[in-house]
matplotlib code that plots the C-alpha trace (Angstrom):
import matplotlib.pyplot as plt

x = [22.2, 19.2, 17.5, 17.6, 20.2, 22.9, 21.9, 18.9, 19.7, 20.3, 22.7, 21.9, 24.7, 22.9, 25.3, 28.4, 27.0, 29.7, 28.2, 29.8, 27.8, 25.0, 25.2, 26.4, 23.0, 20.6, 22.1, 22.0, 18.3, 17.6, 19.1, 17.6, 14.1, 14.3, 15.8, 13.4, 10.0, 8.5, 9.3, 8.3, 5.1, 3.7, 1.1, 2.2, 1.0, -1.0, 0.5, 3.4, 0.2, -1.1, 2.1, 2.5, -1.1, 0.1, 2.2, 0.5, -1.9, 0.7, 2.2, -0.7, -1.4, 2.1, 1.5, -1.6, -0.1, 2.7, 0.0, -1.7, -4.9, -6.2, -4.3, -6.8]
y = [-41.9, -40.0, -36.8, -35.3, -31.7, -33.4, -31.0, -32.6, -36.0, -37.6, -40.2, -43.5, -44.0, -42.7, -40.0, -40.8, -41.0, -40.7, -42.8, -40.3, -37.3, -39.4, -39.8, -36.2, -34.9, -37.3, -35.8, -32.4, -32.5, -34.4, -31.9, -29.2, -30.9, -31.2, -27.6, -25.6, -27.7, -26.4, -23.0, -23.3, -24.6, -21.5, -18.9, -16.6, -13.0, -11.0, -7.9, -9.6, -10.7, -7.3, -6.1, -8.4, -7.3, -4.3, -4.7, -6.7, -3.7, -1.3, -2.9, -4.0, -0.4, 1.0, -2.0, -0.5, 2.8, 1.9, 0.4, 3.5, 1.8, 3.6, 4.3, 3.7]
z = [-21.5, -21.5, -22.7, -19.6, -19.3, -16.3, -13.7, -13.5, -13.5, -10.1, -9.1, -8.5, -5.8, -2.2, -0.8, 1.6, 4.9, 7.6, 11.1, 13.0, 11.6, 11.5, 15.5, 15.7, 13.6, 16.2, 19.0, 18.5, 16.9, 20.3, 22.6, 20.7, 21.2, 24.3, 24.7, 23.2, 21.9, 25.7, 24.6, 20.9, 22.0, 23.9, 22.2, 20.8, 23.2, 21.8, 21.6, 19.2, 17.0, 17.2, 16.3, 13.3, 12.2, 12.1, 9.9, 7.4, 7.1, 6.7, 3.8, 2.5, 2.1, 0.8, -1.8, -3.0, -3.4, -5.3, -7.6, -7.4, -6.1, -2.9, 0.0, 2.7]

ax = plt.figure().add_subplot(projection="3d")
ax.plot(x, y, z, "-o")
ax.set_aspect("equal")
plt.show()
């Protein structure tokens, strides 16, 4: 054996692979693709990036004043 605690060993025998699932996974990562990669691949507008901004700053900010650093 070896030194190594057994969670952290890892099995020499790859994992059960069922065809099926296999086929299943590919089409369904395929349809999604084709789905949604238009959609996904639009900017982002500007006022949701504003938004986010936003609130980066404000928490940012609340961070600081917990670590009662200034509040500006």
């Amino acid at each position: 054996m070896t030194d190594m605690p057994a969670r952290r060993r890892r099995s020499t025998a790859p994992p059960f692979q069922d065809p099926e699932a296999d086929a299943f996974d590919l089409w369904l990562r395929e349809s999604l693709r084709d789905a949604f990669d238009e959609v996904a691949a639009e900017p982002v507008p500007e006022d949701l990036l504003r938004l986010i901004e936003e609130d980066r700053a404000e928490r940012e900010r609340l961070r600081r004043k917990r670590r009662g650093g200034r509040s500006d």
